[in-house]
DOTOR-343712 format. One record per residue (C-alpha): z, x, y; residue number from 0. Coordinates in steps of 0.05 Angstrom, whole numbers, plus 5000, padded with zeros to 4 digits. Layout:
<vokols>
{pz: Z px: X py: Y n: NUM}
...
</vokols>
This chain:
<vokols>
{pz: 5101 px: 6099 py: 4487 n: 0}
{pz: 5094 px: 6028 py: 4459 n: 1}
{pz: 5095 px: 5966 py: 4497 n: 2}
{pz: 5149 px: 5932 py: 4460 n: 3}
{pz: 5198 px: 6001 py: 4461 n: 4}
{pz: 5224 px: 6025 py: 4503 n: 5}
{pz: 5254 px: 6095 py: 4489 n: 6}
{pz: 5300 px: 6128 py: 4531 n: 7}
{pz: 5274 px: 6173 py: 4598 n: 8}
{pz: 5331 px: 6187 py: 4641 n: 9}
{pz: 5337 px: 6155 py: 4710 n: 10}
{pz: 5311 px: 6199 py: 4774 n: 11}
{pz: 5329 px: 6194 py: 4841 n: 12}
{pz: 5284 px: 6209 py: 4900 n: 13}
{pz: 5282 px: 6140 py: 4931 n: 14}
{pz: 5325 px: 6077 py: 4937 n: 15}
{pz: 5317 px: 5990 py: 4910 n: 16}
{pz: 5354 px: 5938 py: 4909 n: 17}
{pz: 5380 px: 5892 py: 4860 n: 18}
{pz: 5396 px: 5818 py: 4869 n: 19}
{pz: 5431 px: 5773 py: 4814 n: 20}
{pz: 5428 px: 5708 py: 4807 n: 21}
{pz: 5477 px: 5671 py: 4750 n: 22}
{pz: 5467 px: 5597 py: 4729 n: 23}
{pz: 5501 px: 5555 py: 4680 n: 24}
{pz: 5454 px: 5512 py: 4630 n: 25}
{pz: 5408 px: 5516 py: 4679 n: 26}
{pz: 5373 px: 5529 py: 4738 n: 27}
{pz: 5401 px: 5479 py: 4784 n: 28}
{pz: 5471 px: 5503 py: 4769 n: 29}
{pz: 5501 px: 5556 py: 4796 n: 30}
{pz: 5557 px: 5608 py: 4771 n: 31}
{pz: 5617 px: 5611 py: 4801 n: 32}
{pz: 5664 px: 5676 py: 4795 n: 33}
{pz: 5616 px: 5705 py: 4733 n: 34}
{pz: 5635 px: 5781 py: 4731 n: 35}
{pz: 5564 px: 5824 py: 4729 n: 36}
{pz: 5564 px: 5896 py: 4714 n: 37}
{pz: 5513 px: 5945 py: 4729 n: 38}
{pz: 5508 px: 5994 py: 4672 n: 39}
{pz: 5472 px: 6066 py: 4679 n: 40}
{pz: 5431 px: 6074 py: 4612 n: 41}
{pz: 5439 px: 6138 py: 4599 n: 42}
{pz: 5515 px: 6150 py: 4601 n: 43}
{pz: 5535 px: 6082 py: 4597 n: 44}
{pz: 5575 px: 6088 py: 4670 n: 45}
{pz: 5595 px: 6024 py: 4703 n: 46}
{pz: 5551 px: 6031 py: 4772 n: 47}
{pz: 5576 px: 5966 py: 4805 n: 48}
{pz: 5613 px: 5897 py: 4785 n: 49}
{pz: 5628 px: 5840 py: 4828 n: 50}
{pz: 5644 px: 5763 py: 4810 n: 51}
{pz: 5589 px: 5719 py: 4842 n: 52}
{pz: 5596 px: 5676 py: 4902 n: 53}
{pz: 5592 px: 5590 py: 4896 n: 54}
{pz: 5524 px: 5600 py: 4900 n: 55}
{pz: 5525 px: 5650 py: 4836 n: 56}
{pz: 5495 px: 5711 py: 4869 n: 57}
{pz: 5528 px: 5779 py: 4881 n: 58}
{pz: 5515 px: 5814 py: 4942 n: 59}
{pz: 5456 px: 5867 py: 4934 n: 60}
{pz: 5464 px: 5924 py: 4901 n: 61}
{pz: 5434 px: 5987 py: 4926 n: 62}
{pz: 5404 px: 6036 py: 4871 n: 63}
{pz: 5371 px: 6109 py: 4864 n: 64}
{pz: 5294 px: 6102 py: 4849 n: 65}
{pz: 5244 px: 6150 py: 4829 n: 66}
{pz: 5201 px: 6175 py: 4893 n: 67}
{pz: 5149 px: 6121 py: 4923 n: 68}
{pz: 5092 px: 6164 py: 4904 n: 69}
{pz: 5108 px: 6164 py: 4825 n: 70}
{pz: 5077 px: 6091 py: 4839 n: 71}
{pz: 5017 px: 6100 py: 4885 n: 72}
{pz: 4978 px: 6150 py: 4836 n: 73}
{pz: 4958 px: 6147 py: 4764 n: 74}
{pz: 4991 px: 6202 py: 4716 n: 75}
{pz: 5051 px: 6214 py: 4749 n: 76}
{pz: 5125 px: 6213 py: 4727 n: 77}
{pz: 5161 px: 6139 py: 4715 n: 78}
{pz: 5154 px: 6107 py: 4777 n: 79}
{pz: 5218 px: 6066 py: 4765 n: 80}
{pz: 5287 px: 6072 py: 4738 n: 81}
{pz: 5328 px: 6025 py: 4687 n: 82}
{pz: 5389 px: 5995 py: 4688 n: 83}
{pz: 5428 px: 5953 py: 4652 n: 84}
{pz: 5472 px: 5883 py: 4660 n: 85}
{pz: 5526 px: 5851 py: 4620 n: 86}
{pz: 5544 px: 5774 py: 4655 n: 87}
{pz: 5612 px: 5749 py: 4629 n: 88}
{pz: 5645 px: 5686 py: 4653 n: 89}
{pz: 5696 px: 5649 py: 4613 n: 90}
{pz: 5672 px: 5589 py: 4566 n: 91}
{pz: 5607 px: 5624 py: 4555 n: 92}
{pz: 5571 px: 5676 py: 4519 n: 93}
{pz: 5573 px: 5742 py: 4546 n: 94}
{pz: 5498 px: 5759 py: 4568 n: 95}
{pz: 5467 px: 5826 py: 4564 n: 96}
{pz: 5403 px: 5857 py: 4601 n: 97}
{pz: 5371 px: 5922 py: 4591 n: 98}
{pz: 5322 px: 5952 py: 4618 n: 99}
{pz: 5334 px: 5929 py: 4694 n: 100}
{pz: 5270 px: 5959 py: 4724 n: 101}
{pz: 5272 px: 5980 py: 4796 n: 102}
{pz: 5221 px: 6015 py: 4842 n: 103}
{pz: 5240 px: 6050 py: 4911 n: 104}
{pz: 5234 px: 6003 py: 4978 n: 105}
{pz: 5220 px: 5935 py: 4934 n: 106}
{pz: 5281 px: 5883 py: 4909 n: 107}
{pz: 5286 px: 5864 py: 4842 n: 108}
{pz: 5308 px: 5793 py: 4826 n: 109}
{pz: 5343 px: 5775 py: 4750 n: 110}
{pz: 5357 px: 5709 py: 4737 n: 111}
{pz: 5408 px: 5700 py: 4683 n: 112}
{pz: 5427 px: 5629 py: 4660 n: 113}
{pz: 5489 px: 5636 py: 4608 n: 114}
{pz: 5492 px: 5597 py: 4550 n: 115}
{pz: 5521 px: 5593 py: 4487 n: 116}
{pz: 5485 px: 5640 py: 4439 n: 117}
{pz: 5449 px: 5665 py: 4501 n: 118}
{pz: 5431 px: 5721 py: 4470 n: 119}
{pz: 5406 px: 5796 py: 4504 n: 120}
{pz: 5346 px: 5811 py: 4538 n: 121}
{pz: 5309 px: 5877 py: 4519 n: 122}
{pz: 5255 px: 5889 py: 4578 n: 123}
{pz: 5192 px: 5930 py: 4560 n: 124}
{pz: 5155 px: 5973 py: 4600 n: 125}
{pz: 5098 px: 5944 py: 4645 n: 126}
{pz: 5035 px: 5940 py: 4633 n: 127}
{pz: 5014 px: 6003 py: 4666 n: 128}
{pz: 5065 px: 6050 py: 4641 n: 129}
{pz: 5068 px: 6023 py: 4573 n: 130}
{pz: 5020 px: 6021 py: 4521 n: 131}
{pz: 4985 px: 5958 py: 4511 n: 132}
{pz: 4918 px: 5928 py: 4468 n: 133}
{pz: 4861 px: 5929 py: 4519 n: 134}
{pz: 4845 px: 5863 py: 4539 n: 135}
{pz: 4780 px: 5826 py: 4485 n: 136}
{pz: 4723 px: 5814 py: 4536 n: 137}
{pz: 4716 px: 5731 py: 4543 n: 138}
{pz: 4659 px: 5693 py: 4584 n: 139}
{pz: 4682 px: 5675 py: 4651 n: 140}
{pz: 4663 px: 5605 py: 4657 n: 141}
{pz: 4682 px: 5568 py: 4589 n: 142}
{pz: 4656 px: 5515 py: 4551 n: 143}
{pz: 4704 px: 5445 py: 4559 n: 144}
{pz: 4723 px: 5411 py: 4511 n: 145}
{pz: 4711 px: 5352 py: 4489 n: 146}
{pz: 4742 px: 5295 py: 4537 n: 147}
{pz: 4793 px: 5254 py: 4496 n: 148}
{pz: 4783 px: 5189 py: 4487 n: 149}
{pz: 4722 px: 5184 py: 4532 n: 150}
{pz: 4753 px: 5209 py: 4591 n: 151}
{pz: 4730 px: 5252 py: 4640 n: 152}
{pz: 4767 px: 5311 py: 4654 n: 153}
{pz: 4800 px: 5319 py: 4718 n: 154}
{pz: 4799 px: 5372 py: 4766 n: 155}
{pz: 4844 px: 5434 py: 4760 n: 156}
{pz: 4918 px: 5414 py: 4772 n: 157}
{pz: 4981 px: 5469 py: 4771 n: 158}
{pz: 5023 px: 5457 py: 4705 n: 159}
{pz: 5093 px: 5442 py: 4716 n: 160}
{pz: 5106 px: 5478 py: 4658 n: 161}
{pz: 5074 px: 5535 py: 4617 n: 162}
{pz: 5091 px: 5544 py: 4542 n: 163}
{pz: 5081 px: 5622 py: 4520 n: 164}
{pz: 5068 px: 5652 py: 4454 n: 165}
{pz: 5097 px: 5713 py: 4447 n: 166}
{pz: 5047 px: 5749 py: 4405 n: 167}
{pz: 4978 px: 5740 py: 4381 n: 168}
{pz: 4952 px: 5665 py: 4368 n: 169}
{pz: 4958 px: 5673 py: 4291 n: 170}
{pz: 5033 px: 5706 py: 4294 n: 171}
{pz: 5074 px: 5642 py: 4265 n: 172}
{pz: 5138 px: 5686 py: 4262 n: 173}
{pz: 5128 px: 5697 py: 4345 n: 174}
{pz: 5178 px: 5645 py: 4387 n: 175}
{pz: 5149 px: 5600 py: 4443 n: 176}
{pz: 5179 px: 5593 py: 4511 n: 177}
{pz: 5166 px: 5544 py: 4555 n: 178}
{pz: 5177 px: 5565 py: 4632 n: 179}
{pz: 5156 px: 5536 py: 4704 n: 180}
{pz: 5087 px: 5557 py: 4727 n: 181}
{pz: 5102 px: 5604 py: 4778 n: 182}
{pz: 5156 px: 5635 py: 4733 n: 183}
{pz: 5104 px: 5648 py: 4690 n: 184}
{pz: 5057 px: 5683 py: 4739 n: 185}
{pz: 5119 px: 5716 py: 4778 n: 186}
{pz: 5138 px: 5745 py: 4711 n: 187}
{pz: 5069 px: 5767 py: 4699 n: 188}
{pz: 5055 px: 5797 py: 4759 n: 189}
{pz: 5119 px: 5840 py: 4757 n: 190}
{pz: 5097 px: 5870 py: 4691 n: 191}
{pz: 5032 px: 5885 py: 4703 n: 192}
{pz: 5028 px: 5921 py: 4772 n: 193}
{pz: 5079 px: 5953 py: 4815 n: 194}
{pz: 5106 px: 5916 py: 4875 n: 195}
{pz: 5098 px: 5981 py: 4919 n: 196}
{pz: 5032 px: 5959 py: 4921 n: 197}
{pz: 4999 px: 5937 py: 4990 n: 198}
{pz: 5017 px: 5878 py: 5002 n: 199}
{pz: 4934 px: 5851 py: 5003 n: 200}
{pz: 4923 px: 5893 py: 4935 n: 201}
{pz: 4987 px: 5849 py: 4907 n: 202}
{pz: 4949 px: 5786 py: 4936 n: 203}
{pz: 4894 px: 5799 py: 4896 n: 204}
{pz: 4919 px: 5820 py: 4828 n: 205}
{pz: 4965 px: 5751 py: 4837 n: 206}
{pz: 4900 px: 5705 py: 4849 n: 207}
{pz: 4876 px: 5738 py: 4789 n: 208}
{pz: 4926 px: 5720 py: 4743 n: 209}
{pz: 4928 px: 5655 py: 4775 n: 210}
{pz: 4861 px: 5638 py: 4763 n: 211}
{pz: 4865 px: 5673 py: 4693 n: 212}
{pz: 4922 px: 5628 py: 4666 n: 213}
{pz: 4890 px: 5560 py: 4702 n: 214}
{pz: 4833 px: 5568 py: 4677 n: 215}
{pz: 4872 px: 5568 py: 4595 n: 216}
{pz: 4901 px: 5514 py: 4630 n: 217}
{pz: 4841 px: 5471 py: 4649 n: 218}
{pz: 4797 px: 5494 py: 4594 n: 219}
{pz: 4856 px: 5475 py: 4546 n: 220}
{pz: 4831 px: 5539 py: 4512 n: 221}
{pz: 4895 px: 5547 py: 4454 n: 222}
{pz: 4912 px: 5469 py: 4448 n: 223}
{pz: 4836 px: 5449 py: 4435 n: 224}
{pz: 4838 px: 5504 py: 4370 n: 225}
{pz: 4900 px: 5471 py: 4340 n: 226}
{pz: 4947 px: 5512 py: 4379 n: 227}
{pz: 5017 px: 5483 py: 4408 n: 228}
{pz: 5021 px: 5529 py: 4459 n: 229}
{pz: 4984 px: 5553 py: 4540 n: 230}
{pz: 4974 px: 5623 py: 4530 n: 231}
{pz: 4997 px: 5681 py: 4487 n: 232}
{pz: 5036 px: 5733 py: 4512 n: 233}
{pz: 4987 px: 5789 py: 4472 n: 234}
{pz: 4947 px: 5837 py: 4527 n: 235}
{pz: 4892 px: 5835 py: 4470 n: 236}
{pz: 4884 px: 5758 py: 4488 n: 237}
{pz: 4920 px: 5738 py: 4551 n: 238}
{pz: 4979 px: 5771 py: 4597 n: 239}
{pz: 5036 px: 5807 py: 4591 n: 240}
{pz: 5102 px: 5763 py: 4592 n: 241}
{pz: 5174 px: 5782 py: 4571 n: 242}
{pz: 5216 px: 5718 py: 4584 n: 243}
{pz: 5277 px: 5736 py: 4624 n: 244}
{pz: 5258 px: 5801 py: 4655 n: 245}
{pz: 5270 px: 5820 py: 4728 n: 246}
{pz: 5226 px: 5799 py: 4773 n: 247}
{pz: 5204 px: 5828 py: 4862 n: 248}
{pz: 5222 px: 5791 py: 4918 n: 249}
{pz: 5149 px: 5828 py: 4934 n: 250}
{pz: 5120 px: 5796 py: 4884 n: 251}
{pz: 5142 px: 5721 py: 4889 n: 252}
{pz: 5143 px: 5719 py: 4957 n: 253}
{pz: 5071 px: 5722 py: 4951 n: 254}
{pz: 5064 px: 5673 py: 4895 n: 255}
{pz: 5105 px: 5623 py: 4937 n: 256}
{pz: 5042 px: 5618 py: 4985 n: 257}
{pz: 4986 px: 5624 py: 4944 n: 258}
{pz: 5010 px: 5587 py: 4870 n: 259}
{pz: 4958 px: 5527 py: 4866 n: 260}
{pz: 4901 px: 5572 py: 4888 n: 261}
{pz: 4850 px: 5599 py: 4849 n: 262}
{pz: 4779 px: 5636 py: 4845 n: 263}
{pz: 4715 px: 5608 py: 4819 n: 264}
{pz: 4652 px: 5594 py: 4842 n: 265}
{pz: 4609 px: 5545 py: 4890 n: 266}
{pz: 4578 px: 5506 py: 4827 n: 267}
{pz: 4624 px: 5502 py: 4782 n: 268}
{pz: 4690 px: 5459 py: 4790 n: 269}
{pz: 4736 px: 5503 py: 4732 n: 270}
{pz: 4769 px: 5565 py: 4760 n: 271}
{pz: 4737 px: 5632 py: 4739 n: 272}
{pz: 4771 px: 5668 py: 4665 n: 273}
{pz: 4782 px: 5726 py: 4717 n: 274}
{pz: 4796 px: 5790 py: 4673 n: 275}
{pz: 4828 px: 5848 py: 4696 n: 276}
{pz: 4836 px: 5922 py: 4669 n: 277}
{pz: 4884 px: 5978 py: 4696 n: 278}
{pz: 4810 px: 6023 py: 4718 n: 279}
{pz: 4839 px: 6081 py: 4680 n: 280}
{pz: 4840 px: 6085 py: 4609 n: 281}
{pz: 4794 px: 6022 py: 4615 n: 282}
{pz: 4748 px: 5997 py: 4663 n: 283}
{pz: 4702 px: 5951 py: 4658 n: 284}
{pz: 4644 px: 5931 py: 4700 n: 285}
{pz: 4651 px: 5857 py: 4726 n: 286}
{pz: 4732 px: 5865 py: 4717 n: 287}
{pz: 4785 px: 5875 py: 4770 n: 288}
{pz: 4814 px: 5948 py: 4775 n: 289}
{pz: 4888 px: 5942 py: 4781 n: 290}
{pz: 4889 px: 6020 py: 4798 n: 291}
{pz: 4829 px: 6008 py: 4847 n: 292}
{pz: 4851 px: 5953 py: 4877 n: 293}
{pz: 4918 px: 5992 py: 4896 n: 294}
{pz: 4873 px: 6043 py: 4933 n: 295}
{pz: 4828 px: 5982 py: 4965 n: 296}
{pz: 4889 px: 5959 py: 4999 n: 297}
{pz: 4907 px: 6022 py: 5024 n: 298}
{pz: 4841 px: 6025 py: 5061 n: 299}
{pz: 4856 px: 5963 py: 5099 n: 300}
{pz: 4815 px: 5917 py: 5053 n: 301}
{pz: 4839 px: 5843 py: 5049 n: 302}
{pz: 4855 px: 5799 py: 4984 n: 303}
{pz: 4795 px: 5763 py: 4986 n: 304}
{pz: 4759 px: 5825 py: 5002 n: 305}
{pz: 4784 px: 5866 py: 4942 n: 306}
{pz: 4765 px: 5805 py: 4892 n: 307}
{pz: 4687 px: 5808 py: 4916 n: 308}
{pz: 4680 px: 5875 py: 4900 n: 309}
{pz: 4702 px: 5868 py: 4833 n: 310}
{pz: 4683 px: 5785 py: 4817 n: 311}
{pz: 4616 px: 5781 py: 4866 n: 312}
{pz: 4612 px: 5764 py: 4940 n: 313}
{pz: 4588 px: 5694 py: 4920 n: 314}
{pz: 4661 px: 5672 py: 4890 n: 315}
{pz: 4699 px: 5627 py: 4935 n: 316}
{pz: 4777 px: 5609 py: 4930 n: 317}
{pz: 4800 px: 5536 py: 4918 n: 318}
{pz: 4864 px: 5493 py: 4920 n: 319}
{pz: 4886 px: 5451 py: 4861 n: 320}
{pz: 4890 px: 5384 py: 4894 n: 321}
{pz: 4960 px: 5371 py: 4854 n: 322}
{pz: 5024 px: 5405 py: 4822 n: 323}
{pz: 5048 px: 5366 py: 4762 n: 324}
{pz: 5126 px: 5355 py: 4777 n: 325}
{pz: 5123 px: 5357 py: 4846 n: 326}
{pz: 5144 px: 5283 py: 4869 n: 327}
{pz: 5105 px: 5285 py: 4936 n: 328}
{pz: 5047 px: 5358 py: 4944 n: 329}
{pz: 5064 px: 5397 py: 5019 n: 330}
{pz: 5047 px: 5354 py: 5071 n: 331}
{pz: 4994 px: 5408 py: 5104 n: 332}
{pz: 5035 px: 5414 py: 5170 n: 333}
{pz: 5108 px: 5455 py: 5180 n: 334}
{pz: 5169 px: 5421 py: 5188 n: 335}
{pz: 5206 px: 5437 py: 5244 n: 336}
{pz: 5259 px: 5415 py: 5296 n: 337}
{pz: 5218 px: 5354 py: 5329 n: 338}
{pz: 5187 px: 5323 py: 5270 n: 339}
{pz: 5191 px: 5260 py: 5249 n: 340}
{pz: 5174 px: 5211 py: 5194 n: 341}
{pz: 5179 px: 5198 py: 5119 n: 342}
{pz: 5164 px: 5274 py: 5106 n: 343}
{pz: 5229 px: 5282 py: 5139 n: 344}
{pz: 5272 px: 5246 py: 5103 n: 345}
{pz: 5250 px: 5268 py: 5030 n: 346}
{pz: 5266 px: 5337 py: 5057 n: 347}
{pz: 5330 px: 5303 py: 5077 n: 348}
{pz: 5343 px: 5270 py: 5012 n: 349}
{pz: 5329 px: 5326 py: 4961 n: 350}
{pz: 5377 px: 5374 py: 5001 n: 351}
{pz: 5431 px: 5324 py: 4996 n: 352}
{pz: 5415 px: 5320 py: 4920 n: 353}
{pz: 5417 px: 5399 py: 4917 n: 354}
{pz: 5477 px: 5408 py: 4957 n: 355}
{pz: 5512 px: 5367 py: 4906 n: 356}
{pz: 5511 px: 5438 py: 4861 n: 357}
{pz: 5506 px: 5472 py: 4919 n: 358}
{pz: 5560 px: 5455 py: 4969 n: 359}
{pz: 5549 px: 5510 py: 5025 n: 360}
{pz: 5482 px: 5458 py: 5040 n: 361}
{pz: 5508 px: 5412 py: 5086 n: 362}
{pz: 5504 px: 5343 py: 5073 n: 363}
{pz: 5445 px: 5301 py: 5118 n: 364}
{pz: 5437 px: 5235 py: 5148 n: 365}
{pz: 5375 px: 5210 py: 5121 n: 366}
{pz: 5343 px: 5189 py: 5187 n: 367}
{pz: 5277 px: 5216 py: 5184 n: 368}
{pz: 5295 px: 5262 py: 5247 n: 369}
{pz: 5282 px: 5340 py: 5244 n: 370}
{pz: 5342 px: 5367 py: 5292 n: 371}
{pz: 5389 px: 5428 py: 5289 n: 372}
{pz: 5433 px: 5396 py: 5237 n: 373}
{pz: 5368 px: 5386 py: 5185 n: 374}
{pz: 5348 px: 5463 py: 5206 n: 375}
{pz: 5413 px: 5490 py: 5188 n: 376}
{pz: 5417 px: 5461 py: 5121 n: 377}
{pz: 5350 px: 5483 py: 5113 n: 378}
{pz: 5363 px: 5548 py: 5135 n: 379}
{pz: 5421 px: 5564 py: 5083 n: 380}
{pz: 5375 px: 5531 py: 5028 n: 381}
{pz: 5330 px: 5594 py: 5037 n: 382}
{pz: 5380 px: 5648 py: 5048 n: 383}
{pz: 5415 px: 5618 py: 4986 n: 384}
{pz: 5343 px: 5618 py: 4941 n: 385}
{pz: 5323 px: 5684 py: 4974 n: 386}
{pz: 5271 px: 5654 py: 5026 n: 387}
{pz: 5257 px: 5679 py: 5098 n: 388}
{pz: 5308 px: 5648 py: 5141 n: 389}
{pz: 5271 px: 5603 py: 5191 n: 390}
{pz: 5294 px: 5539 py: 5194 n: 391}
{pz: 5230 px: 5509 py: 5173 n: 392}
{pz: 5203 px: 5473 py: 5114 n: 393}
{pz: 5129 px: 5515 py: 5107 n: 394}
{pz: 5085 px: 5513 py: 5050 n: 395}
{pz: 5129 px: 5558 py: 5003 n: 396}
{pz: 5198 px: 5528 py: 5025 n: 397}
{pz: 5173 px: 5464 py: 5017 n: 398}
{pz: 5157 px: 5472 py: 4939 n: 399}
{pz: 5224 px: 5514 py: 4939 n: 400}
{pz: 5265 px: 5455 py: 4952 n: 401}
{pz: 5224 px: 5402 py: 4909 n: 402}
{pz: 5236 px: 5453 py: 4851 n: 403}
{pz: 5315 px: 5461 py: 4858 n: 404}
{pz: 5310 px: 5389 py: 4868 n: 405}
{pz: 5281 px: 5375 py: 4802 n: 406}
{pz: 5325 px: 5425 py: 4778 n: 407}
{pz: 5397 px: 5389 py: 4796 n: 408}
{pz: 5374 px: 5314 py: 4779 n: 409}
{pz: 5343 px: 5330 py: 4711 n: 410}
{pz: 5386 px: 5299 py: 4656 n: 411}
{pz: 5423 px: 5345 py: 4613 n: 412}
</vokols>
């Protein structure tokens, strides 16, 4: 097998996923109304499923046959996942195609799909792990800066709003660039390079990995400083695996939701550590995290934090970048919640009325700075509408939820 193809291997059954799609017009703040999606077996080209989606351009979950949970909790075995395929059509646009849909047993997969004129299909290859991929080029962990421009001295790490990937190696001029949202970038990441039936501390870890990984290209402005226009490469020789558009877990970005402007590095040193990572099977090297030993660290109980010092050194320490770029105003450190008060308040307030604009089933808020049932219900149907836990709060993830989708609906076209 080859990284970028994908033949054919029939679908299994054994266990069950589920699918959730979510359609957008031009772009992510827009939902699609009334597109018709279609859920496509592979092999014999069977329509599984189609609905139209709702207002808020989702169709209701669909329930699929998986592969048994233990093709993914041991090296060697069969495909621990099945493929599907989508086709997105909604009149006055391109028809969109997906392939390669890739779902493991108990986890959700999330695909995104924004329609647009010469949209174009997606092919998704295989992850990381099941795939064949160039071993990773050993790299220093700590890097030399460069040179501050004009004078200046560079500032401490800060998440990226945005994240502009090469998709091949740093001397392929023929490879496209995309340019994505951080956490899109690490949520796509993180879905093709380990499985989301993972423990949920081993998922933790590999995430802070490729966290640190990519902010560290980030702060040590490791491509731009050689001439490069571009973050990071998409090559597994270089940098990560990324395939723009493919599905994503709810597993998965639930857990990059809370952790997303943290990183590993050290006491002494300010820059976050050039954490590299291996799958511990066909290589493994000392110093580098084991994504295959990881897995079975979790399953012995063993925490995130715990699982990165046995592979980093019990002397690294995790930090918080003190800003994301983007964001108008960073979390406020406490939860939000029927009772508060204050200015906090009412930008949560504000940027739901700007969202519900595109999204009507948010009700409209008076902007009084007061946190009572009316604020919690809107804030409630944000998150069941952008897959959140339902709790009428505005935590740390939810927070940054909102801010995005606000962004999102009041950029100019």
């Amino acid at each position: 097998m080859n990284g970028n193809n994908t033949s054919t291997v029939e679908n299994t059954s054994g266990g069950y996923g589920m699918l959730e799609v979510h359609v957008f017009t031009d772009r992510m703040g827009s939902p699609a109304a009334e597109a018709l999606v279609r859920v496509i077996d592979p092999d014999t080209g069977a329509v599984l499923e189609e609905a139209r989606t709702n207002m808020t351009g989702r169709i209701p979950p669909v329930t699929l046959a998986t592969p048994p949970l233990s093709n993914s909790l041991q090296p060697g075995q069969p495909r621990p996942f099945n493929q599907y395929n989508l086709t997105i059509t909604l009149e006055g646009f391109e028809e969109a195609s997906v392939e390669n849909v890739q779902l493991y047993p108990t986890c959700t997969a999330l695909q995104n799909v924004v329609l647009k004129p010469l949209y174009g299909n997606i092919l998704i290859p295989y992850p990381v792990l099941w795939g064949d991929f160039p071993p990773k080029i050993p790299e220093s962990e700590v890097k030399k800066l460069p040179f501050p421009k004009d004078l200046v001295v560079l500032p401490r790490p800060v998440v990226p709003g945005l994240i502009i990937v090469h998709t091949g190696k740093p001397d392929d001029t023929t490879a496209p660039n995309y340019t994505v949202t951080f956490k899109e970038y690490i949520k796509n990441v993180a879905s093709s390079e380990i499985y989301a039936t993972w423990p949920r501390e081993t998922l933790k870890a590999n995430i802070l990995a490729i966290l640190s990984f990519t902010m560290s290209r980030v702060y040590t402005e490791w491509y731009r400083s050689k001439g490069y226009d571009f973050t990071i490469t998409s090559s597994t020789a270089y940098d990560q695996a990324f395939t723009f558009g493919r599905n994503i877990y709810q597993e998965i970005s639930e857990v990059v939701d809370e952790v997303f402007t943290t990183y590993i590095s050290r006491q002494d040193i300010v820059q976050p550590l050039f954490t590299q990572y291996n799958d511990g099977i066909q290589v493994d090297r000392e110093g580098w995290l084991s994504q295959w030993g990881s897995k079975n660290l979790g399953e012995k109980g063993y925490t995130a934090v715990q699982i990165l010092k046995n592979y980093y050194g019990y002397d690294i320490v995790l930090k918080e970048a003190e800003k994301v770029e983007g964001i108008p105003i960073s979390f406020p450190g406490t939860v939000l919640k029927i009772g508060s008060t204050g200015e906090y308040v009412k930008v949560i307030q504000q940027q739901l009325n700007a969202i519900s604009e595109n999204y009507p089933l948010i009700p409209k808020l008076v902007v009084d700075g007061i946190y009572g049932e009316d604020t919690a219900a809107s804030v409630k149907i944000f998150q069941e509408v952008f897959g959140l836990p339902t709790t009428g709060e505005v935590n740390y993830p939810t927070w940054y939820r909102i801010s995005e989708i606000f962004l999102a609906v009041t950029m100019p076209t």
